[in-house]
N, C-alpha and C positions, 0 to 999 in steps of 0.2 A: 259405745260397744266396740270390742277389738275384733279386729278383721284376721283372716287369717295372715294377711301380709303383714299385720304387726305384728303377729306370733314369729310370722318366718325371722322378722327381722330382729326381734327381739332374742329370737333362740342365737343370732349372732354374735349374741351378747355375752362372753362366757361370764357364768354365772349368774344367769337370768332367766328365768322360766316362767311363762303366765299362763294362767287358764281362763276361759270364757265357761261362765256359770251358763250361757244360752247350751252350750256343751255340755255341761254337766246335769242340765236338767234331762236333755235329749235323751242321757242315758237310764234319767229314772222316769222319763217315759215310755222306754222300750223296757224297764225291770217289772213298771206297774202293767203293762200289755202282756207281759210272760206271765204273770200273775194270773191276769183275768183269764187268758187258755188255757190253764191248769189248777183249776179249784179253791184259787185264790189264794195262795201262798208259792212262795219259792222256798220251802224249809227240805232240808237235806233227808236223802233218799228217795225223795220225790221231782218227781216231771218237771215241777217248776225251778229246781234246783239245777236242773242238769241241763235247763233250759239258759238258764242266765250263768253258766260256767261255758257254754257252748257263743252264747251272746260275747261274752268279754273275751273268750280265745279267739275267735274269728273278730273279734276289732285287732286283736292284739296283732294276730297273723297279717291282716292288711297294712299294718302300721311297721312291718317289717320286724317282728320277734319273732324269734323262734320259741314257741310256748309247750312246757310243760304241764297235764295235766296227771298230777301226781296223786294217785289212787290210795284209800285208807279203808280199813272196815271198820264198822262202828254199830253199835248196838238202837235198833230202828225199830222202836215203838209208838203206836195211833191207839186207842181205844175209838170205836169205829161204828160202836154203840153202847149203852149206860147198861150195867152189870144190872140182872137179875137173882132176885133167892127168894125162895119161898120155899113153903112148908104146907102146913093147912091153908095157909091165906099167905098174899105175898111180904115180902120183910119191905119197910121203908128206908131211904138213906144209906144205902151200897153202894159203896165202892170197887171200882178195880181199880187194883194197883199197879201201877206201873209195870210192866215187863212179864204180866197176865200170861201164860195162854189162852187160848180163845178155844171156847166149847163149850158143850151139855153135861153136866155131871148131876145123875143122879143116886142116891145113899141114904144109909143111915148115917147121921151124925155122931161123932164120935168124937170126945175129949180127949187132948194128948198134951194136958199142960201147958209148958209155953214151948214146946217144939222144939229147942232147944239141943236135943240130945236124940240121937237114935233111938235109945233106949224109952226115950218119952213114948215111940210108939208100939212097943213089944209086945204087946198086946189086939193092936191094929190088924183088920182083916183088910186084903183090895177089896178095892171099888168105893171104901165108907170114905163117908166127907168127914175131912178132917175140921176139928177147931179147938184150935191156941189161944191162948192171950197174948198179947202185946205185950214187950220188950223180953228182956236179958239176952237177945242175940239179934243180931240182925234181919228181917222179912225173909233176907234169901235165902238163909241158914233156915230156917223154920219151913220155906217151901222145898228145899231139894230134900230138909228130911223125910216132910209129908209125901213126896214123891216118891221117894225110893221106898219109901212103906207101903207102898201100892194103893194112894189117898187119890180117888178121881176129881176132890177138890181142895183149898185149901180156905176158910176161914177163918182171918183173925180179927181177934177181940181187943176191943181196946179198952182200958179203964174207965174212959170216960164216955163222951161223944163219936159222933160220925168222926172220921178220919180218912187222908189215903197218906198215899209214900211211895218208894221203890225199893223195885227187889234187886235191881242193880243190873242184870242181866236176864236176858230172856228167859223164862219157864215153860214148862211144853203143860201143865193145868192151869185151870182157872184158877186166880188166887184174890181175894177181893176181903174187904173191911167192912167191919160193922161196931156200931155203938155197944156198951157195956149191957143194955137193955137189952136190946136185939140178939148180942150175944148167949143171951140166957133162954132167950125163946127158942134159939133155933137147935140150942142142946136139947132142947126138950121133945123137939119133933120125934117122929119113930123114922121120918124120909123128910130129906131138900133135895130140892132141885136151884143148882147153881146156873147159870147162864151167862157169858162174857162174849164179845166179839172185837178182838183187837187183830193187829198187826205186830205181832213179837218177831224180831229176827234180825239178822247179821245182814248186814247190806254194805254195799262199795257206796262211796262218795269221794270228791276230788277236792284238790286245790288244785289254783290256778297260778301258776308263777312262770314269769319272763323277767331278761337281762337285758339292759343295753350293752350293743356291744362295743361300746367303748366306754373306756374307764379302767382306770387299776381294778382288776379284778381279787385282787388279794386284799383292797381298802373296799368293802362294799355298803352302800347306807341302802335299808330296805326301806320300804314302804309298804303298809299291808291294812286292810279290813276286809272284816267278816263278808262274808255275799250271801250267805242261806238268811232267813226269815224263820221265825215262829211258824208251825203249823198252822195257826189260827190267824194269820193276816199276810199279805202281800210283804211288809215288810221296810217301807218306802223310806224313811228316816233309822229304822235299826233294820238293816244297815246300806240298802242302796244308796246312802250319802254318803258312806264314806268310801263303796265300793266305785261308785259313779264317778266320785273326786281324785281318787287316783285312777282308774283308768282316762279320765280327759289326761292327768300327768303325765301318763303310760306315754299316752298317741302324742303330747307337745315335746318330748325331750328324745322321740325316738329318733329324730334325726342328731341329732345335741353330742359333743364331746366334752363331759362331764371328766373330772379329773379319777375319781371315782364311778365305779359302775356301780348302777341303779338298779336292784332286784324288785320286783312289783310284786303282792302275792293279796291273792284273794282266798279265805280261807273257807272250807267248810264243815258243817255242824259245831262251829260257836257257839250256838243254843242249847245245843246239846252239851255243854261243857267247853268250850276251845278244844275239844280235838282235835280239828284239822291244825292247828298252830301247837300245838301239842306234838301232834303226829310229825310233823315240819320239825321241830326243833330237838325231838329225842333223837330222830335217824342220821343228823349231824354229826360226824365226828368232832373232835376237839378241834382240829385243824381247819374244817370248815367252821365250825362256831369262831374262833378266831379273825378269820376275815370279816363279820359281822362288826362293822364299826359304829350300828347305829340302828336302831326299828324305830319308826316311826309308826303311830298307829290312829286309824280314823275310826270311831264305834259311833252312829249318832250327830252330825254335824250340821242338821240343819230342824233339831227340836221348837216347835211353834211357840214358845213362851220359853226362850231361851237364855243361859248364860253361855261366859266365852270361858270355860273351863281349861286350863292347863295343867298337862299331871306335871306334879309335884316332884319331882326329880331330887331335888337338895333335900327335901323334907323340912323345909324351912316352916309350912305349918303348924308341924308338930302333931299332926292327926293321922288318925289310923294309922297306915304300914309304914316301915321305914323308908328313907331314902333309895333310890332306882342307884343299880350299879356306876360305879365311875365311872362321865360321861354323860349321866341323866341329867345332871345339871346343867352340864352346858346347853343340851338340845332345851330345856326349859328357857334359860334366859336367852336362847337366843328366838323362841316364839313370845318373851317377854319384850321384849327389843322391838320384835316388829309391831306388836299393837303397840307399844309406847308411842314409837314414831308415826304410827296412820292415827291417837290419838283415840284409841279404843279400850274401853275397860277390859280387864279379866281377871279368874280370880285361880287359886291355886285349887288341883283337886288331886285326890288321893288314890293311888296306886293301890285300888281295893282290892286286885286280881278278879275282879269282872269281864275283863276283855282279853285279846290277845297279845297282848304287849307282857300277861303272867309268865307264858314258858319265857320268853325270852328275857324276862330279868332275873326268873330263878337258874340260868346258867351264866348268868353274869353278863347279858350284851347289853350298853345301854339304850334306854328306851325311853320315849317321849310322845306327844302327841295331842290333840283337842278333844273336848267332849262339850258338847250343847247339853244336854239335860237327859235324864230319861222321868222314872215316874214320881222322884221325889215333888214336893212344892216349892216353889220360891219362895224366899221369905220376902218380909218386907225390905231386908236391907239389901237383898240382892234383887230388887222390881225400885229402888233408889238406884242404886248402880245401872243396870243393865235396863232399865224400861220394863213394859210386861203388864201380868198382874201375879200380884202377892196373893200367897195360898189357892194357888194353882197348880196343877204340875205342871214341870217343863213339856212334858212331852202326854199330853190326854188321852192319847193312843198306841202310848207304849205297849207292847205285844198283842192289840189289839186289832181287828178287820177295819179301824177306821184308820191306819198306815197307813194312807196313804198315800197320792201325789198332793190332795188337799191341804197333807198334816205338815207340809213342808215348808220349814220357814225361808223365803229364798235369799232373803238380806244374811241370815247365818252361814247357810251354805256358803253365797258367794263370800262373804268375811274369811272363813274357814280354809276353803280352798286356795285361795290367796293365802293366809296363810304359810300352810303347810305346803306351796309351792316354795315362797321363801326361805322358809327352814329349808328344804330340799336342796334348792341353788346353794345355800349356805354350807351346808353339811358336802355334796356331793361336788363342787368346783373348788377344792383344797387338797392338795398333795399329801 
C-alpha cells in the first residue's frame, strides 16, 4: 500500500506521479453516497449532479486550485411518467418522445399528412390533435408545424411498429408515437385524449476545471472525464472512474513542478451528447486551442469483465475513424510502453467519437487515453488475452441502476490509473 510519505516523496521525483487506488476508490464512495441522496443518479441538471461538481470543487479548492466552475445551457429532458392516448378505449404501446411537452390535450383528431409543410395544415382548426406519419422531415419540423397551427397535440404515425425518437429541442405540446395500427384507429375517433408528463426545458449545468500553477502555461497536457451519469443509475464505472482517477491526480501533483502545466476538467452532460466538452472546446479561441499540447481522456476504467483498451492514435488498426491529430500517436505508444514494461495486455480501440476526447480532435489537439469496456461482449479472443468470460459484456451494467460500487472492477481501476499517471509524468515533465 503507498503511504502518503511515498507520495510526498515520490512527487520529489520530477517526473513521477502516483496514485493510491484506496484514493480513488474513496472518491467513488463519496460519488455512489451523492447518488443514493438524490434519486439515485448523478445525470446533469439534476441534484445529483451539482452534488458531485460541488464534491470534486471543494477537494479541488482544499488541494490548493483555484477552480472554475464554467456554466453551459443545455437542453433537459425526463419523461416523468409513460404517455397516455385514448379515444373510446385507451390506445396501447405510446410513446413520448423525447423533448415532449407535458399536458392534457384533448380534440378531434385530425390528419395533416406528414407535417412537413405549413401548408400540410391549412385546413387545421385550434385545439384538434394533430396526426402525421413518420418521416420526410424531421419529428421537430413536424411539431413546431403542428404547433403553430394551433394542434393541442401532436401524433406521429409510423409505417410500421411502436417507436420513439427526438425532437431535438424542447416543445411546449405533447408529442408522442404510435404504431401503423394504432395510428389508423386513433384517425378514426371523433375525440383523443393525449396525456404526457415530462421535464422539457433549458437548464444551466457546469464543468469543472483547475490548473496547476506551475508549469509552462502556454505547453498545457489536460486531463479530463465525464462526471454526470445516466438518469437511470448512480453511474459508478461511466464515469466516477474516470472522474475519481483524475481527481486522486488533481490532489497528487498539486504540490508538483510539472514542466508543463496540468489542466484537470470534469465535464458535464456527456450523456446527453459531450456538450460540456463541446461547450469547452468551441469557446476557445485559436490561441488558446494551441496551447493544448495533449487531452488525455478517462470514459469507463474500471468495467467488471474488462479489457485494457487504448485509443488508437496512428490508426495503425485500420478500423473505424481515422487516425487522432499529430501527436495521438505519440500519447498511444507511450501508454503502449508502459503496459509493455509492467508486462500487461492491451489491445488498440477506435476513436468512435463516443466520448470526449471527439471535440478536441475535431480541432486538431491530440488526444489519447484508456477505455475498459462498456456494453459490447468479449469475445473469446479477448477472455484468451485479458481473462474474463467470453460473450459477456464488459460492463453488465452499463447505463443501468446496477452502476455501481459493486460493478467496479478494482484490479482495472488500479491498472488504469497507474496508467494514465504515467503518461501524465511523461507528457507534462518535458519542455
Amino acid at each position: 500500500m503507498i503511504t502518503r510519505a511515498l507520495l510526498a516523496l515520490a512527487l520529489a521525483t520530477p517526473g513521477t506521479v502516483e496514485v493510491s487506488v484506496d484514493e480513488v476508490m474513496s472518491h467513488l464512495q463519496a460519488f455512489q453516497a451523492i447518488a443514493d441522496a438524490h434519486g439515485g443518479n448523478r445525470a446533469a441538471g439534476e441534484s445529483g449532479y451539482d452534488a458531485s461538481a460541488d464534491y470534486v470543487a471543494a477537494r479541488l479548492r482544499a488541494a490548493g486550485y483555484e477552480v472554475e466552475l464554467q456554466p453551459f445551457v443545455f437542453p433537459f429532458y425526463r419523461e416523468l411518467s409513460a404517455a397516455k392516448l385514448s379515444g373510446k378505449k385507451a390506445f396501447p404501446k405510446v410513446s413520448t418522445l423525447v423533448f415532449s411537452g407535458s399536458g392534457r390535450a384533448s380534440g378531434r383528431p385530425r390528419r395533416a399528412g406528414d407535417g412537413c409543410l405549413p401548408r400540410s395544415f391549412a385546413e387545421f382548426r385550434a385545439g384538434q390533435v394533430a396526426v402525421v406519419q413518420r418521416g420526410a422531415c424531421p419529428f421537430q419540423v413536424k411539431a413546431v408545424n403542428a404547433r403553430r397551427a394551433g394542434a393541442s397535440a401532436l401524433v406521429i404515425v409510423n409505417q410500421g411498429g411502436p417507436f420513439g425518437g427526438s425532437l431535438e429541442t424542447p416543445q411546449s405540446i405533447p408529442v408522442v408515437g404510435v404504431s401503423a395500427a394504432v395510428g389508423k384507429q386513433v384517425a378514426a375517433q371523433r375525440r383523443v385524449r393525449v396525456v404526457t408528463r415530462t421535464a422539457s426545458e433549458q437548464r444551466v449545468t457546469y464543468n469543472v476545471i483547475a490548473q496547476t500553477k506551475a508549469g509552462n502555461a502556454n505547453k498545457v497536457v489536460m486531463v479530463g472525464a465525464h462526471l454526470d451519469s445516466v438518469p437511470d443509475g448512480p453511474g459508478i464505472n461511466d464515469n466516477a472512474s474516470g472522474s475519481a482517477a483524475i481527481l486522486e491526480l488533481a490532489e497528487q501533483v498539486a504540490k508538483a513542478k510539472p514542466d508543463r502545466a496540468i489542466r484537470f476538467a470534469w465535464w458535464g452532460a456527456e450523456e446527453e451528447g459531450l456538450l460540456g466538452s463541446i461547450h469547452y472546446v468551441m469557446q476557445l479561441d485559436d490561441a488558446a486551442r494551441e496551447k493544448i499540447k495533449a487531452y488525455l481522456n478517462l470514459d469507463m476504467i474500471g468495467s467488471p469483465n474488462p479489457t485494457f483498451g487504448i485509443y488508437d492514435g496512428d490508426d495503425s488498426d485500420k478500423e473505424g475513424a481515422g487516425p487522432g491529430p499529430k501527436g495521438s500517436a505519440r500519447i498511444e505508444r507511450a501508454f503502449e510502453r508502459w503496459f509493455t514494461a509492467k508486462g500487461l495486455p492491451y489491445q488498440g480501440t477506435d476513436f468512435s467519437g463516443r466520448s470526449d476526447y471527439g471535440p478536441f480532435i475535431q480541432v486538431g489537439i491530440p488526444a489519447g487515453g484508456l477505455f475498459t469496456g462498456a456494453d459490447s461482449d468479449k469475445t473469446a479472443a479477448e477472455a484468451k488475452v485479458f481473462g474474463g468470460e467470453a460473450g459477456k459484456p464488459l460492463d453488465k451494467c452499463y447505463h443501468l441502476p446496477c452502476d455501481s460500487l459493486a460493478n467496479v472492477n478494482r484490479t482495472a481501476l488500479r491498472t488504469s490509473a497507474e496508467a494514465v499517471a504515467a503518461v501524465l509524468a511523461k507528457l507534462a515533465w518535458r519542455s
